[in-house]
C-alpha positions in Angstrom: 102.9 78.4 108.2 99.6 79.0 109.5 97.6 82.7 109.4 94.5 81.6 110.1 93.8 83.9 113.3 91.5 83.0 116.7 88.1 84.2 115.3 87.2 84.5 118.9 89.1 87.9 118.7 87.3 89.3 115.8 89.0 88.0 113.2 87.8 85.6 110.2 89.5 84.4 107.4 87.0 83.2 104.1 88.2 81.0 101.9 87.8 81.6 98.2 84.5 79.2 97.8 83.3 78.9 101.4 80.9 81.5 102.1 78.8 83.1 99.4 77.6 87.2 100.8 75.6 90.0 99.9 71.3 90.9 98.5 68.8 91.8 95.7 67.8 95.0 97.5 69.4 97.6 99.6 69.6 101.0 100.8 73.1 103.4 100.6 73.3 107.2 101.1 71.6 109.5 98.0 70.1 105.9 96.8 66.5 105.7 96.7 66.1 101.5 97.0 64.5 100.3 99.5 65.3 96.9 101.4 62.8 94.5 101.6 65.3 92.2 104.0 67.9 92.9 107.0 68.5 92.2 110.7 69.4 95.3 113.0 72.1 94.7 114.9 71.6 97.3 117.7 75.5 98.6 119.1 75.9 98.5 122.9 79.4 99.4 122.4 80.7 95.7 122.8 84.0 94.6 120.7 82.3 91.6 119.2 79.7 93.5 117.9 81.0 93.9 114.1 81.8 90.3 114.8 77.9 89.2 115.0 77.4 91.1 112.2 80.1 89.5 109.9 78.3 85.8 110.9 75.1 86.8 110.1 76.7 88.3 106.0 77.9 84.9 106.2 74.5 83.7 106.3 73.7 85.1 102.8 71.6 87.8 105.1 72.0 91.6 104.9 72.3 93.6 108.3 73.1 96.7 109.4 74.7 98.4 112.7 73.6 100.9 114.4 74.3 102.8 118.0 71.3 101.3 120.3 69.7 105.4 120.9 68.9 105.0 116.8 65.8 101.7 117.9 63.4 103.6 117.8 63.8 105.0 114.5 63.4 102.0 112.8 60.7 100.5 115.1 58.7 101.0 112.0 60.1 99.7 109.3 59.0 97.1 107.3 62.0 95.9 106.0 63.2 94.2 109.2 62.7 91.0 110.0 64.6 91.0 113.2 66.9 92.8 115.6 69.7 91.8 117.9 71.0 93.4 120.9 75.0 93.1 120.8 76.6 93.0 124.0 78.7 95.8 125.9 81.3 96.7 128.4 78.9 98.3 130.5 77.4 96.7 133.7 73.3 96.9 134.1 73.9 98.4 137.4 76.6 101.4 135.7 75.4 104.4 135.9 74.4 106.2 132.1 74.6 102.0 131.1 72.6 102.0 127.9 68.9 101.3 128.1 67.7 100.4 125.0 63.6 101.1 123.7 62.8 98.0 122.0 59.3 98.7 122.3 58.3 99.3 118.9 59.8 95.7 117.9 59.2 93.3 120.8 56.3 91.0 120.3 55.9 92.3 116.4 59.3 91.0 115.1 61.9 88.7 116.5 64.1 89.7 119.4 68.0 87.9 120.0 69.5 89.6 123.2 73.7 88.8 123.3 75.0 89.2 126.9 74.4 92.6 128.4 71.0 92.4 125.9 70.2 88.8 127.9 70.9 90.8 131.3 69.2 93.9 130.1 66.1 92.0 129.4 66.0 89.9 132.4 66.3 93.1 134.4 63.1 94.3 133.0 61.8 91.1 133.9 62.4 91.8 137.7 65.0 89.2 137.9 67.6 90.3 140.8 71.0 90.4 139.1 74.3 89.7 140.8 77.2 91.4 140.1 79.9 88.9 140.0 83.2 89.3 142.0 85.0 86.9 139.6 83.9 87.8 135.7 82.6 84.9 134.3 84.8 84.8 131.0 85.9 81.9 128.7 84.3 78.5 127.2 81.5 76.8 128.9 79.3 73.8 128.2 75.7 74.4 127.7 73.5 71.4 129.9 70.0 71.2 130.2 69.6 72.3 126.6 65.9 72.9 125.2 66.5 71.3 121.7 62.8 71.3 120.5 63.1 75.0 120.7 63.7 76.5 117.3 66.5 78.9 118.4 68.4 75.6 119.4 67.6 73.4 116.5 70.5 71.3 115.6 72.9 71.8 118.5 73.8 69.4 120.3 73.6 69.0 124.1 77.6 69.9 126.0 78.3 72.5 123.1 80.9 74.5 124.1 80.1 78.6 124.3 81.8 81.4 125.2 81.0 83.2 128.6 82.2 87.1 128.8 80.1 89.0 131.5 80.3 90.6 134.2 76.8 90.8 135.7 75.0 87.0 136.1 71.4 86.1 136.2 70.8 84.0 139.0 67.5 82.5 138.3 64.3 83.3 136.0 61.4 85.5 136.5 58.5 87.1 135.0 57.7 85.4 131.3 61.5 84.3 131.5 61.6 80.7 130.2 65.0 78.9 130.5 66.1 77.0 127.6 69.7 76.1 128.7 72.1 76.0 131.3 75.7 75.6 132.1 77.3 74.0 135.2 77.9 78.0 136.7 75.7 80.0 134.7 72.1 78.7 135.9 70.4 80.9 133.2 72.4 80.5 130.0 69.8 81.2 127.6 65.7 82.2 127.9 62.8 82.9 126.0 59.6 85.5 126.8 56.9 83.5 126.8 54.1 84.8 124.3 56.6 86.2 121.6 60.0 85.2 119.5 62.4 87.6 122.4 65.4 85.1 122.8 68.2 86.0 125.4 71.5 84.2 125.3 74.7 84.7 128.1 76.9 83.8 125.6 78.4 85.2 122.4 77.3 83.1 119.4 79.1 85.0 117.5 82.7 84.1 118.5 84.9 80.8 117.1 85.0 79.6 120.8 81.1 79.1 120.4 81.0 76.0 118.3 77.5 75.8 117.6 77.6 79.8 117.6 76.7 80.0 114.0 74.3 77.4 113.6 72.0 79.2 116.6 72.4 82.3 114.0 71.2 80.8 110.9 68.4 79.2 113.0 67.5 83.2 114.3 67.8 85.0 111.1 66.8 82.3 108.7 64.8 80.0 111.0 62.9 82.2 113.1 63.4 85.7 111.6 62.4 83.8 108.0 65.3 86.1 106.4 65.7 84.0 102.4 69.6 84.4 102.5 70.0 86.0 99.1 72.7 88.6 100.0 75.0 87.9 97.1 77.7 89.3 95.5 75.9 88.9 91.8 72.5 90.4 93.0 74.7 93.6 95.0 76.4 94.8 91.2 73.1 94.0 89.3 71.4 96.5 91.9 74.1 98.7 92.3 74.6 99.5 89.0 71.3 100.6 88.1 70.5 102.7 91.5 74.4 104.4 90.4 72.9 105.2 86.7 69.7 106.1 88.5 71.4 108.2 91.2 73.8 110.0 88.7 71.7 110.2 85.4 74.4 112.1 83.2 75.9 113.8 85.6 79.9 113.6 86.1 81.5 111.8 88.8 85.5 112.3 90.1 86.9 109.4 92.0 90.5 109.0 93.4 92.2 105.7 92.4 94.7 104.3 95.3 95.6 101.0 93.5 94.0 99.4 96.4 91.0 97.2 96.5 88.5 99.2 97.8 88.5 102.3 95.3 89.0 99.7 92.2 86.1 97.9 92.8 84.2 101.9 93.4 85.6 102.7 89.7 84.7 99.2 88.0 80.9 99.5 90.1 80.8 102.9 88.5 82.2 102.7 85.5 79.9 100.0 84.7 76.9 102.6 85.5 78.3 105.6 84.2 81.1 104.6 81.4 83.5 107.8 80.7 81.3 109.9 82.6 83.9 109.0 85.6 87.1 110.7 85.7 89.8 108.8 87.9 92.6 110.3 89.6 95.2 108.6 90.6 98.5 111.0 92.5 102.0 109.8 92.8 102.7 111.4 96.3 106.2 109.8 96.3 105.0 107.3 99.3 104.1 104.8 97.3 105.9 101.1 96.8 109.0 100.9 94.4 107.4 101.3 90.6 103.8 101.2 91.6 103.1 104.4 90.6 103.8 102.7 86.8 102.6 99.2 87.1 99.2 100.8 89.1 98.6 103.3 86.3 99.0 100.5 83.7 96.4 98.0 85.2 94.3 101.1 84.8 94.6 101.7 81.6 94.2 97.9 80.8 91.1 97.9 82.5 89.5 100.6 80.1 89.6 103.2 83.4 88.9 107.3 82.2 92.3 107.9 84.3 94.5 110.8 84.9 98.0 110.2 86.8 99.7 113.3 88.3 102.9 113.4 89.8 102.9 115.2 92.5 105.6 114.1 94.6 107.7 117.0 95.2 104.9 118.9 96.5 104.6 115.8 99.1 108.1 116.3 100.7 107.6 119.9 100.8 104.7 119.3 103.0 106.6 116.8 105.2 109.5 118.2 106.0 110.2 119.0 109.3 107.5 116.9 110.3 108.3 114.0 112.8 104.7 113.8 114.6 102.7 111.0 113.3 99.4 113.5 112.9 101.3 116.1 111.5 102.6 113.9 109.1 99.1 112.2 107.9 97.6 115.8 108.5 100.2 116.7 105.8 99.4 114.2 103.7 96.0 114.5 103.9 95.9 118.5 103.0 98.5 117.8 100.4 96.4 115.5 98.9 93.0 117.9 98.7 95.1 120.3 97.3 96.3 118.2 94.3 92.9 116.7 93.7 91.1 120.3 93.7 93.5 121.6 91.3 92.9 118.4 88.7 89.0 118.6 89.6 88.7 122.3 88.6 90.1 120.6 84.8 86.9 119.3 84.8 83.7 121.7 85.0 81.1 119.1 84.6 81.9 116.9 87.5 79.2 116.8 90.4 79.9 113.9 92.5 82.9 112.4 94.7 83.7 108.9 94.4 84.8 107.0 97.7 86.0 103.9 98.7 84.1 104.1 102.0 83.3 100.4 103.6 81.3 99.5 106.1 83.9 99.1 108.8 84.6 103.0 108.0 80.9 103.9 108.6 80.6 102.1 112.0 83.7 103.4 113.4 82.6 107.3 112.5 79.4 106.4 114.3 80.2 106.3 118.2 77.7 104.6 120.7 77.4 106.7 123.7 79.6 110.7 122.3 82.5 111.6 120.6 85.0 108.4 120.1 88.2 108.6 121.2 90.5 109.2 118.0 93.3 106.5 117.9 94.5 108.3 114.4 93.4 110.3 111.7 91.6 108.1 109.0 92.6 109.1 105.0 89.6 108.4 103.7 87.3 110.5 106.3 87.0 114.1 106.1 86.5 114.9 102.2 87.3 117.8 100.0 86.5 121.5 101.0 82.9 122.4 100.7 83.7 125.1 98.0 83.6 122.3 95.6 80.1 121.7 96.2 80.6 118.1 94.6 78.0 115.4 96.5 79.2 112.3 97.8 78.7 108.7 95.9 79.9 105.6 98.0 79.2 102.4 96.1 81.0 100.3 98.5 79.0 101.8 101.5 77.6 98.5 102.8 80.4 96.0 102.2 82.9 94.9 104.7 86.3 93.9 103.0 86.0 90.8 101.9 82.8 91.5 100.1 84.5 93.8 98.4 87.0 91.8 97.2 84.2 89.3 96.1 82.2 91.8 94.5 85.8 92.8 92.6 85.5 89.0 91.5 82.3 89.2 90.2 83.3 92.2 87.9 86.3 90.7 86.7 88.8 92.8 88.4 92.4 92.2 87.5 93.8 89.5 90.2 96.9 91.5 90.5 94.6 94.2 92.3 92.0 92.3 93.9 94.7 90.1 95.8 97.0 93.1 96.5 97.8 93.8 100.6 95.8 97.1 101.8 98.0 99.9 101.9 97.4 102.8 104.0 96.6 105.9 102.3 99.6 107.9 103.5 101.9 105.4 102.0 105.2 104.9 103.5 104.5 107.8 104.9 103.7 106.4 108.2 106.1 103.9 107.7 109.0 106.0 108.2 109.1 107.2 111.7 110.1 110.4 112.1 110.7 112.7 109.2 110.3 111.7 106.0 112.4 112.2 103.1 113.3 111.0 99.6 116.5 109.4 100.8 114.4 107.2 103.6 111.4 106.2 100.9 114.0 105.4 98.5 116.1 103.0 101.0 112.3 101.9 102.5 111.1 101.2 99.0 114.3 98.5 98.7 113.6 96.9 101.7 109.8 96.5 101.0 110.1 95.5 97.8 113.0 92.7 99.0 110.0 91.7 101.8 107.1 91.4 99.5 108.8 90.1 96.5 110.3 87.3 99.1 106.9 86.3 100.3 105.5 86.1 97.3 108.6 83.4 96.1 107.6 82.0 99.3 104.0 81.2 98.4 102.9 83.2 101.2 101.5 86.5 100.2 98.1 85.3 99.5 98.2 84.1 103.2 99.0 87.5 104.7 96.6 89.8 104.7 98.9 92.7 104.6 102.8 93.1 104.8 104.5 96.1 105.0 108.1 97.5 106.4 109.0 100.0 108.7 112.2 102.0 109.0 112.6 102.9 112.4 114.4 106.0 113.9 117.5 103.8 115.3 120.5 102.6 114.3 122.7 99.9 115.4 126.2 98.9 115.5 126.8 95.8 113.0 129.7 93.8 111.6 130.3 93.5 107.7 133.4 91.8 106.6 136.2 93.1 109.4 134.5 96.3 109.6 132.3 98.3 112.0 128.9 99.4 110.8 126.2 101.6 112.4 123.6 101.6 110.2 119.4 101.6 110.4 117.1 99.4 111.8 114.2 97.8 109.9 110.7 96.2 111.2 109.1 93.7 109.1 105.3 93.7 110.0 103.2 90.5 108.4 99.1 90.4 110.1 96.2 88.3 109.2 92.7 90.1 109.9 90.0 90.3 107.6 88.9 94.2 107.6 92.1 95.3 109.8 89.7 96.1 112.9 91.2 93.3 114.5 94.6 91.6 113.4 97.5 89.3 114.4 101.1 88.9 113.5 101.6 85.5 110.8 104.2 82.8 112.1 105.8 82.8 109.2 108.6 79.8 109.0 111.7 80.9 110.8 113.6 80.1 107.4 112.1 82.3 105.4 112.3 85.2 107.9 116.3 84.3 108.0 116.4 84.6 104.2 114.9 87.6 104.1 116.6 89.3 107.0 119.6 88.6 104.8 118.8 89.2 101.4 117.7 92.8 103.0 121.1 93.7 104.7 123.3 92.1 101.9 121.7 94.2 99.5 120.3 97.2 100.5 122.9 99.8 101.8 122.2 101.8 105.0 121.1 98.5 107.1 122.4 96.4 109.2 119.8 94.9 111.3 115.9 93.2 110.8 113.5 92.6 113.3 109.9 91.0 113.3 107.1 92.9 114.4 105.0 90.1 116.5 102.4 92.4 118.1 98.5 91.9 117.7 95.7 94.6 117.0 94.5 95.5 119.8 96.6 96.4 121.7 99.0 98.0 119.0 97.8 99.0 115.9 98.4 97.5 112.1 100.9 100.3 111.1 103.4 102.0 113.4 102.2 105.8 112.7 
């Protein structure tokens, strides 16, 4: 069985001792430090821009998103050593095609231009482009390669790349230098002459580029002269004491999930702040069969200030009669705020919110060119009501998911936790399409606890990044013994991804599906059929609702 997904598409799996991530200084909302080290990655609005920023954390460097209209802001600052211009889906010759003021950097720091950055560029340069009438899109072989050049050190002439543009640069002009070529694309990658502005066609970022990430290491290290100490040991040393700096003696409430992401929050702060955090963690009723128990228990053991409600009757009051999938998390959601204001107001003294925010939740609230188009209501964005007047803390701000689970390895954080599956805030919830009520969660509980229990037999949950089951709004006719049934339908969903902005469906082993599919029907009553969820993210999504 094999989950290790086309990185190509976004997606990167890290092996427990490949890549060592994070850095000794750093910057997160209310936190006065200030970063001494970072590449800006500027946002064009291209999907592989997270991607590039993922390779260069893998570089030991720190780096930071944001929407190209933010350059100038940071033309300024001290603290970077270089910027990158990701690509986009925009042509140079759209109309409202982002234009991005790289003034205050070009010539003072390093410049790497990715795609519609290279065309961008050459543009200014008073190169001609052409629009192509056939997109120039999939692997390539760079020819003609300058190998002396320091952006190029180390790779080796025929290395394959990754071509996906629209708009081609026919030739050179201005201080445009060509360092390399491919058989088509006559201007693959170029240099200004007079300063360290780099320009490449292709994306470096992506698995299809084979060299990809040592022409990163050889911008961000090499030329950029970033040291690579992003790690997770140096991230809790200066977390912790810009949280005890931050919060003094304040009180802080947090909300405990029994995922990954708000543990590693608690541990970060309890660490700074000891009993001075309050955790919450609410039984809506949604949650997995017993995990309400086992979850609150790996608290306790971990010497968490916890508080479990139960609160799930005042969950299904909300839901009923609900059937549309934003009605439902919208439910959910208000539920939720409700709950966690009335235990708040138990404690007088608190002053700050805890959050589980990540990175990937920060660059998806931040669009590139206006609103975003809102696929589906996210649980952890919106907050409480501003009555509370509590200020925000996120100690996970900066991470993307698996540096959160590595800096959860670095504190210590019970395995049981730090390898568990993300779950989606509503629960099962959004697994149950349609209305939801305590006879469906009960009968969904069996059959995900049959699926996840199965895969761990298997030796296969550690490969999945998350598993979950769905209980869809059909039923089928079945045979069981000499009788007619008609009885539910179940989806079984298994995806690997890394942060679940990207994802694809695991090829699990046809046996073990079978063995599941009928340990499910044998013994849980109300269905009589199994199917496997094969679709990738994009186009669908990871959950159903």
């Amino acid at each position: 069985m094999t989950c290790n997904v086309d990185p190509g598409f976004g997606i990167h799996l890290l092996s427990g001792s490949g890549t060592r991530l994070l850095s000794h200084t750093f910057f997160n909302r209310n936190q006065n430090i200030t970063l001494t080290d970072r590449i800006l990655i500027l946002d064009h609005g291209s999907q592989y821009t997270q991607l590039i920023a993922r390779r260069v954390r893998e570089l030991n460097v720190y780096c930071e998103i944001h929407p190209y209209t933010k350059a100038a802001s940071f033309a300024g600052d001290p603290s970077i050593k270089g910027v990158i211009l990701g690509g986009s889906p925009f042509s140079v010759f759209d109309d409202g095609a982002p234009d991005t003021d790289i003034s205050g950097f070009q010539g003072r720091v390093p410049i790497l231009a990715v795609c519609y950055g290279a065309q961008l560029l050459a543009k200014r340069e008073g190169v001609t482009l052409l629009r192509s009438t056939v997109r120039e899109y999939g692997r390539a072989l760079l020819d003609n390669i300058h190998v002396h050049e320091p952006l190029f050190s180390g790779i080796h002439a025929g290395t394959q790349v990754w071509m996906s543009h629209g708009d081609s640069i026919p030739s050179a002009a201005g201080r445009m230098e060509v360092l390399a070529s491919t058989h088509v694309v006559p201007v693959a990658a170029y240099q200004l002459k007079g300063e360290p502005t780099y320009a490449v066609q292709f994306h470096p970022e992506v698995y299809h580029t084979s060299e990809g990430l040592v022409l990163l290491k050889n911008f961000v290290k090499g030329i950029c002269g970033c040291a690579g100490d992003w790690t997770p040991s140096s991230f809790v040393g200066t977390t912790i004491a810009s949280l005890r700096q931050q919060i003094g003696t304040d009180e802080v409430v947090l909300a405990l999930s029994g995922g990954v992401d708000s543990s590693v929050a608690a541990m970060l702060l309890q660490k700074a702040i000891g009993d001075q955090l309050h955790c919450i963690f609410v039984d809506n009723g949604l949650l997995r069969k017993n995990e309400y128990q086992s979850v609150l228990d790996s608290y306790h053991h971990m010497g968490l200030n916890i508080t479990g409600v139960d609160a799930r009757d005042l969950f299904f009051a909300a839901l009923k009669g609900q059937e549309d999938p934003e009605a439902k998390r919208k439910a959910i959601g208000r539920t939720f705020i409700e709950v966690f204001e009335t235990e708040s107001h138990k404690l007088p003294k608190v002053k700050w919110l805890g959050q589980g925010t990540i990175y990937p939740d920060v660059i998806e609230s931040v669009s590139v060119n206006g609103p975003s188009v809102t696929i589906k209501s996210h649980h952890n964005v919106g907050g409480l009501p501003a009555r509370m007047k509590l200020q925000v803390v996120e100690p996970l701000r900066l991470l993307f998911k698996d540096e959160v689970r590595r800096v959860g390895k670095e504190l210590g954080l019970d395995p049981a936790i730090l390898g568990r599956h993300p779950f989606p805030g509503p629960g099962l919830g959004i697994r149950i399409l349609g209305e939801v009520t305590p006879e469906k969660v009960s009968l969904l509980q069996e059959v995900d606890h049959i699926w996840i229990s199965e895969l761990r037999a298997a030796g296969l949950y550690d490969q999945v990044w998350q598993a979950g089951a769905i209980l869809l709004p059909v039923k089928s006719v079945g045979v069981m013994g000499d009788e007619r049934t008609y009885e539910n339908a179940v989806a079984l969903r298994a995806v690997s991804s890394t942060d679940g902005m990207t994802a694809d469906w695991c090829h699990l082993p046809y046996e073990v599906l079978a063995r599941i599919s009928n340990a499910i029907i044998n013994q849980v009553k109300g269905v009589n059929r199994v199917v496997y969820d094969i679709s990738s993210k994009p186009p669908a999504t990871i959950e159903w609702e």
